[in-house]
C-alpha positions as CSV (number, residue, x, y, z in Angstrom):
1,X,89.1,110.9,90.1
2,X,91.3,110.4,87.1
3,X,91.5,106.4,86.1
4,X,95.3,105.2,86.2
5,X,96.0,104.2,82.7
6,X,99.2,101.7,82.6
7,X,101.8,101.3,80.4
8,X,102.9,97.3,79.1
9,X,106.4,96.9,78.3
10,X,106.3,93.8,77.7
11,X,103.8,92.5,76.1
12,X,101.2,89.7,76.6
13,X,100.7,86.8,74.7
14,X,98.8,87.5,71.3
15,X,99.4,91.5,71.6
16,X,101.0,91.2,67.8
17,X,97.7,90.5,66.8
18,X,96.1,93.5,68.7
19,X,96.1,97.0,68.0
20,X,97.4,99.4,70.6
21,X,95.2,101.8,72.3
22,X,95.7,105.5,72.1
23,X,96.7,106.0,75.6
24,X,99.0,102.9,75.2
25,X,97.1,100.0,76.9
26,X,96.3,96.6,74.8
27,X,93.0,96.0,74.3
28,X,91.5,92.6,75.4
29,X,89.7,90.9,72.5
30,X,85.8,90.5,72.9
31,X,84.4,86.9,73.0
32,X,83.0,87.3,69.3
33,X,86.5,88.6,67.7
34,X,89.4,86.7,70.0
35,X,91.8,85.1,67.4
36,X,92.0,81.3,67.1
37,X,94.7,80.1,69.6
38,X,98.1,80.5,68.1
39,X,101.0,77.7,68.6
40,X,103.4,78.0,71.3
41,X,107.0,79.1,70.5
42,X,109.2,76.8,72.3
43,X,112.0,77.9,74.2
44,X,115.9,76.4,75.5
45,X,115.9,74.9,78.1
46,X,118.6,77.2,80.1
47,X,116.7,78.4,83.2
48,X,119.4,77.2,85.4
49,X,122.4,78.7,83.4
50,X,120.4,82.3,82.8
51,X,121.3,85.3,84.4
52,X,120.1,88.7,83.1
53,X,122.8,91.5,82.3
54,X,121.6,95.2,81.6
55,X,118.5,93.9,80.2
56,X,116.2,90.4,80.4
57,X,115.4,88.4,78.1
58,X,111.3,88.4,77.4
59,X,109.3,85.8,76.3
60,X,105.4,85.7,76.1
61,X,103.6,84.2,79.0
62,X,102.0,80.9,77.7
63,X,105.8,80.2,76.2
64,X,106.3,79.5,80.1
65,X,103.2,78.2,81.1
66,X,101.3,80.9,82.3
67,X,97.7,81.8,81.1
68,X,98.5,85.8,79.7
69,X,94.4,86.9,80.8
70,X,95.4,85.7,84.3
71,X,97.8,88.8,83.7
72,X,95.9,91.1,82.1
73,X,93.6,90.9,85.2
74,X,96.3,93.2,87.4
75,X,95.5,96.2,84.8
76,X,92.3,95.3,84.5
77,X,91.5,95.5,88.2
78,X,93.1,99.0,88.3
79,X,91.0,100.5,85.7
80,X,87.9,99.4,87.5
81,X,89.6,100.8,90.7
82,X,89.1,97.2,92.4
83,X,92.2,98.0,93.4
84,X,94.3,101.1,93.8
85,X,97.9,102.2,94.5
86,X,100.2,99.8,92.2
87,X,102.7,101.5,90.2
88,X,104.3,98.7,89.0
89,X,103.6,95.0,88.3
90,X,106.3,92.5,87.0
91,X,106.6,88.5,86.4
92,X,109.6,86.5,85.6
93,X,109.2,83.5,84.9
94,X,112.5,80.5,83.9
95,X,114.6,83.6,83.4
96,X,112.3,85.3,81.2
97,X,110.5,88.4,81.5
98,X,107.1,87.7,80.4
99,X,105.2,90.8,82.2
100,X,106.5,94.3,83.2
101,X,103.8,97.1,83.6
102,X,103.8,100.6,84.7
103,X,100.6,102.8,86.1
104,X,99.8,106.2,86.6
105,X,103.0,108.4,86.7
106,X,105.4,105.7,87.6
107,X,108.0,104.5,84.9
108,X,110.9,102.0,85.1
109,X,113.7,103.8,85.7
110,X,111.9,105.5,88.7
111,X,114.1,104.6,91.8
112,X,111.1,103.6,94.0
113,X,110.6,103.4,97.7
114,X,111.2,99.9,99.3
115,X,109.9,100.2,102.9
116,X,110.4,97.0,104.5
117,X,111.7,94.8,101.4
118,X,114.9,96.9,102.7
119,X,114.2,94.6,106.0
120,X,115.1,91.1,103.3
121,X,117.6,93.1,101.5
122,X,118.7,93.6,105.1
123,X,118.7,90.0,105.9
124,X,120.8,89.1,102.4
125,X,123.8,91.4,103.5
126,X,124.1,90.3,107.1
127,X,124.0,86.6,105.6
128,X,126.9,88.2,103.3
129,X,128.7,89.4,106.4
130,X,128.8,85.8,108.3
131,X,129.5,83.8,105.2
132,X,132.5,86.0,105.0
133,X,133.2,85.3,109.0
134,X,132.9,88.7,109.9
135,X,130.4,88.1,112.5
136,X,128.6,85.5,114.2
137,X,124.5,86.0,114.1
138,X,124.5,84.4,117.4
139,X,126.7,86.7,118.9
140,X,125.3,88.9,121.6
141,X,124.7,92.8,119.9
142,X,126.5,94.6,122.4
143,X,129.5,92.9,121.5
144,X,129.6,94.7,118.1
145,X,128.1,98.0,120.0
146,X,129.5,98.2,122.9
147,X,128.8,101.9,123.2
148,X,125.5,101.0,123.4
149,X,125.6,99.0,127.0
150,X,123.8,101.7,128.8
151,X,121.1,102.2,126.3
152,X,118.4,100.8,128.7
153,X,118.8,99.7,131.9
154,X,117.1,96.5,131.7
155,X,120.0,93.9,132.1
156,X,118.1,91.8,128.7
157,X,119.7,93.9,126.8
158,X,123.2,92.4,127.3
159,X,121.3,89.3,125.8
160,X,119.8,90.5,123.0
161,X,121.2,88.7,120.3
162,X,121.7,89.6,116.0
163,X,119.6,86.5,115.4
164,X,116.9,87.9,117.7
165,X,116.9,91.1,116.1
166,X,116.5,89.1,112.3
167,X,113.9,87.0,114.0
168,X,111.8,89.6,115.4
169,X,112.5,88.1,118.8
170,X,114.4,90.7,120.9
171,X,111.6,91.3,123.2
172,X,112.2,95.3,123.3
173,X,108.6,96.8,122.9
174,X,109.4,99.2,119.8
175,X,105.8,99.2,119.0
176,X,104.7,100.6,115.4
177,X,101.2,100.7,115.6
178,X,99.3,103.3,116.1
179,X,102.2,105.2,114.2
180,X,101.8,108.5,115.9
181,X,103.6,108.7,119.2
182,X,105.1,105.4,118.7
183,X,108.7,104.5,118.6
184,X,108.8,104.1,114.9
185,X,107.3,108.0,114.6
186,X,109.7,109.2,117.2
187,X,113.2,107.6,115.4
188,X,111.6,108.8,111.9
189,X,111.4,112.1,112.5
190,X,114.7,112.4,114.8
191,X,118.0,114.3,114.1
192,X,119.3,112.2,117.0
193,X,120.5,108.6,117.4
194,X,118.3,106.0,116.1
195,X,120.4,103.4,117.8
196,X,119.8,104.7,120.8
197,X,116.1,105.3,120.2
198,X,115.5,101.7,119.4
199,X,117.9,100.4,122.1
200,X,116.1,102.4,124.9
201,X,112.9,101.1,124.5
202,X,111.5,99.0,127.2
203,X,111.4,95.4,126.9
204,X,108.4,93.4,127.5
205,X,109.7,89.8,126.9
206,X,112.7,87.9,127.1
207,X,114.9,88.0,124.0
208,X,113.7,85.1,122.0
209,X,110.6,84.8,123.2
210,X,108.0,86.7,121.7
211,X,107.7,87.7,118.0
212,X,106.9,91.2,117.8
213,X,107.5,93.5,115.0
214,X,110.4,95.6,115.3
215,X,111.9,98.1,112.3
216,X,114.5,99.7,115.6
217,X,115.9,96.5,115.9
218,X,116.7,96.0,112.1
219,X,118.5,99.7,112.4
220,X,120.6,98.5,115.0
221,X,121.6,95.0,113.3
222,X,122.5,97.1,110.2
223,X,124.8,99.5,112.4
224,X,126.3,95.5,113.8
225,X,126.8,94.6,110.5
226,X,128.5,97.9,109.9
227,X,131.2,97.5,112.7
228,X,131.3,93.8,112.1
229,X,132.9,94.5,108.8
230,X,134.5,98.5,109.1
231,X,132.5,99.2,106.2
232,X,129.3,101.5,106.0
233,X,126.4,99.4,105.7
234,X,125.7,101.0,102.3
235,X,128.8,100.6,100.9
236,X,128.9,97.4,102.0
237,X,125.2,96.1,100.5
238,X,126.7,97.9,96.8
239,X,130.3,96.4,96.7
240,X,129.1,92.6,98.2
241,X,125.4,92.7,97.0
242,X,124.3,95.2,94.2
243,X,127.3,95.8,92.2
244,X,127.9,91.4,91.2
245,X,124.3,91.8,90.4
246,X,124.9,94.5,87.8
247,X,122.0,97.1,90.1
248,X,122.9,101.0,90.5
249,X,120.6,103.8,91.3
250,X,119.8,102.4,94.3
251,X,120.0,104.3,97.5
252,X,119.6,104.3,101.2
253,X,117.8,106.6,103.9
254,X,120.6,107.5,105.8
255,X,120.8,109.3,109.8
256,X,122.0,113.2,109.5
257,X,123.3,112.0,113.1
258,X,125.8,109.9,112.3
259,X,125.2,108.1,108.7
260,X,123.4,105.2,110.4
261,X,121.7,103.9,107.7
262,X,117.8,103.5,107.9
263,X,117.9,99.3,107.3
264,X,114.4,99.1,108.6
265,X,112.8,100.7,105.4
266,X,115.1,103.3,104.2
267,X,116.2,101.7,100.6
268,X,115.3,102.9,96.9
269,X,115.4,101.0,94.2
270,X,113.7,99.9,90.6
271,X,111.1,97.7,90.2
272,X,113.1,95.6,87.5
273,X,116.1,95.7,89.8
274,X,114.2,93.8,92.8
275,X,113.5,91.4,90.4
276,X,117.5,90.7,90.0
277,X,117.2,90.3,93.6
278,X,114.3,87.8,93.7
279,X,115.9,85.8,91.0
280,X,119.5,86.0,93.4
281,X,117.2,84.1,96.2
282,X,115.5,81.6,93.2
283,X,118.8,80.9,92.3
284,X,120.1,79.9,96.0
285,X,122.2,83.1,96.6
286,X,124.2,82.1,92.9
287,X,124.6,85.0,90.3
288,X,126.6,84.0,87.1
289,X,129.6,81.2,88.7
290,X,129.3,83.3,91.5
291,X,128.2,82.5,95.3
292,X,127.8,86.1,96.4
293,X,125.5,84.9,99.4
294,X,125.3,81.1,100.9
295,X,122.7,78.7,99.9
296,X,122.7,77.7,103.2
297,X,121.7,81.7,104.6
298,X,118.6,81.3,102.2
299,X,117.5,78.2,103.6
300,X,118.1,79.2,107.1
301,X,116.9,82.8,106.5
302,X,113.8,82.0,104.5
303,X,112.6,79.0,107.0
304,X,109.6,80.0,109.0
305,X,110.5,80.3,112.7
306,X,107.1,82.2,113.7
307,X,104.2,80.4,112.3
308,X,101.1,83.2,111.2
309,X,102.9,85.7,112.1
310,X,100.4,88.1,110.2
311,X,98.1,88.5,107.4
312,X,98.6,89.5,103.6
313,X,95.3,90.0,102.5
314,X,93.6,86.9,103.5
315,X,96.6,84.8,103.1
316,X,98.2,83.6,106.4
317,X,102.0,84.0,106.5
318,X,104.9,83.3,108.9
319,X,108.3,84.4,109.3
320,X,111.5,83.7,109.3
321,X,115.1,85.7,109.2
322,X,113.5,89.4,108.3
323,X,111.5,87.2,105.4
324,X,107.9,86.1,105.5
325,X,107.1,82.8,103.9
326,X,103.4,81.9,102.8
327,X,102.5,78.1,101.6
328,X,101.3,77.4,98.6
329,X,99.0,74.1,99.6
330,X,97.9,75.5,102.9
331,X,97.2,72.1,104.1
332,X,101.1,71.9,103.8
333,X,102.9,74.0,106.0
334,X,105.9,76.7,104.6
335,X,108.5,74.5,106.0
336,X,108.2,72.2,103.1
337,X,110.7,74.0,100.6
338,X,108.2,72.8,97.7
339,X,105.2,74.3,99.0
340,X,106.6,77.7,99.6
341,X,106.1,81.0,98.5
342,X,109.3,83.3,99.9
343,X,107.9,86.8,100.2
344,X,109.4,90.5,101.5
345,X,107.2,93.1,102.2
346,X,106.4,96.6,102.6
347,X,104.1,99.7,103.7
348,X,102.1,100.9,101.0
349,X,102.2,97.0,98.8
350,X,105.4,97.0,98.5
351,X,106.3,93.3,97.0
352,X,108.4,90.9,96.2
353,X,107.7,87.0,95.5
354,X,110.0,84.4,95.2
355,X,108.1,80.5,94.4
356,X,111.4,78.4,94.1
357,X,109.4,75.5,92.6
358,X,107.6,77.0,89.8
359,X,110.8,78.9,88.9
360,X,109.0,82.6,89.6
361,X,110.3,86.1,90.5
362,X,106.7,88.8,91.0
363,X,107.5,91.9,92.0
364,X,104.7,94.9,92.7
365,X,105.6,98.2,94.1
366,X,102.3,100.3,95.3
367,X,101.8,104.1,96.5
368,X,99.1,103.4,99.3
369,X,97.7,101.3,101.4
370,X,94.5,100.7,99.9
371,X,93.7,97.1,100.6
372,X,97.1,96.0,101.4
373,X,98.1,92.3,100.6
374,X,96.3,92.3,97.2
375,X,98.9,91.2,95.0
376,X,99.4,88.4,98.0
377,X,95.7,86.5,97.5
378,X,96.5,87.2,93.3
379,X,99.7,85.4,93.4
380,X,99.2,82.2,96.3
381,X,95.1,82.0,95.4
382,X,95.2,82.7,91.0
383,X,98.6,83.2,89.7
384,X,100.3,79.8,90.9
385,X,97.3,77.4,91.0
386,X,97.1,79.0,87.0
387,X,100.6,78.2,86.2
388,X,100.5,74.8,88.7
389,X,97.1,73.6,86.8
């Protein structure tokens, strides 16, 4: 098989004294020819008044503290095929972008496949939507879709709440694994009404009571959110949540049946644009003077409710408002807003990382998923102890 060679837009730390390789990769210096360390360019101190416009600013990695081999490990790990599928790997660190690399045929303006980082993206314009009063999470879902009140006829239903649905608590057993025959399969590949298909599904706990795993249930907030405001949810997520942070390009999945749009995993977007959206949750929902989402949505969004939830990798990680959350210290749990590593996640390593106290924004988007979670153990177990130490 054909090694993925990767491309390095911006560059590590020492590549001015490297030559470039013919296919475009830096090459790492050998032990007996490394150059003497070079002094460390210092750098304002405006992380907290910095937002990016068209373009970021870049700065090398050790000019904000982190180690540039710990980074030259992601390509490095691809070329011996320890692992496979990335097609894109970026780092911003105190408003700087200090790594951005491409692999295979992947480039950066390719609008890529988001999976289930649409699920946080999700979560970001419902929080939108109740800042602005047009709904009420805790309001029951019916209420916004009435028409669906004889969906199933388990009487839960009338009780499912929006918060249940962001919590992964609605107790309707939209299983997603194994993925053929399962609900997931079934609304995928449906002309019909995905609504409905999630809606209909049997329950097999009380709403609130048991965290299961539900893309449906995301589907069927984002149509909520839709009536809520009497706006389509796509139009809605540009005009309140892409457009202040200067994104385009992106687009949603959307129902042949009736434009619902596919909030569970449906969204496309670029690499370098998810990290505007990372850096929107670093800064507590602030983009340049303005509040486009509540402070007080992140914290309440990004709080675990569901302790271990899952597993990235070998990373244990819980979850909270259609976020996951993993602890940096895991001696310390993810409540502690310090120890936290604020993560959204997708099929095929899909990634995005948010570490509020080290002032970091990693994003990875993958093609597989060839051992999933990778990118999770680089960033909780070698990235931020590196940058910590």
């Amino acid at each position: 098989m054909k090694q993925r060679l990767h491309r390095v837009v911006v560059a590590v730390a020492l590549s001015a004294c490297r030559g470039a390789n013919e296919d475009g990769t830096t090459p790492l210096p050998s032990s007996s020819t490394a150059p003497s360390p070079q002094p460390v360019a210092a750098l304002p101190e405006d992380a907290s008044t910095y937002f990016p416009g068209s373009t970021w600013r870049t700065a090398s990695p050790e000019q904000v503290g982190i180690p540039s081999e710990m980074l030259a490990r992601v390509g490095q790990r691809l070329a011996s095929r320890t692992w496979r599928g990335l097609d894109s790997f970026l780092v911003v660190r105190r408003g700087y972008l200090v790594h951005e690399s491409y692999y295979g045929a992947s480039f950066r303006d390719d609008v890529h496949t988001m999976q289930s980082v649409s699920k946080s993206v999700t979560s970001l314009v419902t929080g939108i939507a109740s800042d602005t009063g047009s709904l009420d999470v805790q309001a029951p879902l019916l209420s916004l879709l009435p028409q669906y009140a004889n969906a199933s006829p388990d009487p839960r239903l009338s009780r499912v709440t929006l918060r249940d649905l962001l919590a992964m608590r609605s107790g309707i057993n939209f299983y997603e694994t194994p993925y053929p025959g399962s609900p997931l399969e079934v609304l995928n590949t449906s002309r019909g009404d995905w609504v409905r298909i999630a809606l209909e599904q049997p329950f097999n706990a009380d709403p609130g009571a048991l965290w299961q795993y539900n893309s449906g249930g995301v589907i069927a907030l984002g149509a909520a959110v839709a009536s809520a405001t009497s706006t389509p949810f796509h139009a809605y997520a540009r005009e309140r949540l892409f457009t202040p942070l200067g994104i385009t390009g992106q687009y949603w999945v959307v129902s042949s049946y009736d434009a619902t749009v596919h909030t569970g995993g449906g969204l496309y977007m670029r690499a370098i644009d998810l990290a505007k959206v990372g850096y929107l949750v670093l800064k507590q929902g602030q983009w340049d003077g303005r509040q486009v989402v509540s402070s007080s949505w992140l914290a309440r969004s990004t709080t675990p409710i569901t302790a271990r939830a899952s597993l990235f990798g070998g990373v244990p990680v819980d979850y909270g408002l259609l976020w996951w959350m993993a602890p940096i210290d895991p001696a310390i749990s993810a409540v502690d807003v310090d120890n936290r590593v604020i993560i959204a996640s997708g099929n095929m390593n899909q990634f995005l990382f948010v570490v509020p106290s080290l002032d970091l924004v990693v994003v990875n988007t993958g093609s597989t998923n060839d051992s999933f979670g990778i990118t999770v153990d680089f960033v909780v177990r070698e990235l931020i102890p590196a940058i910590s130490r």
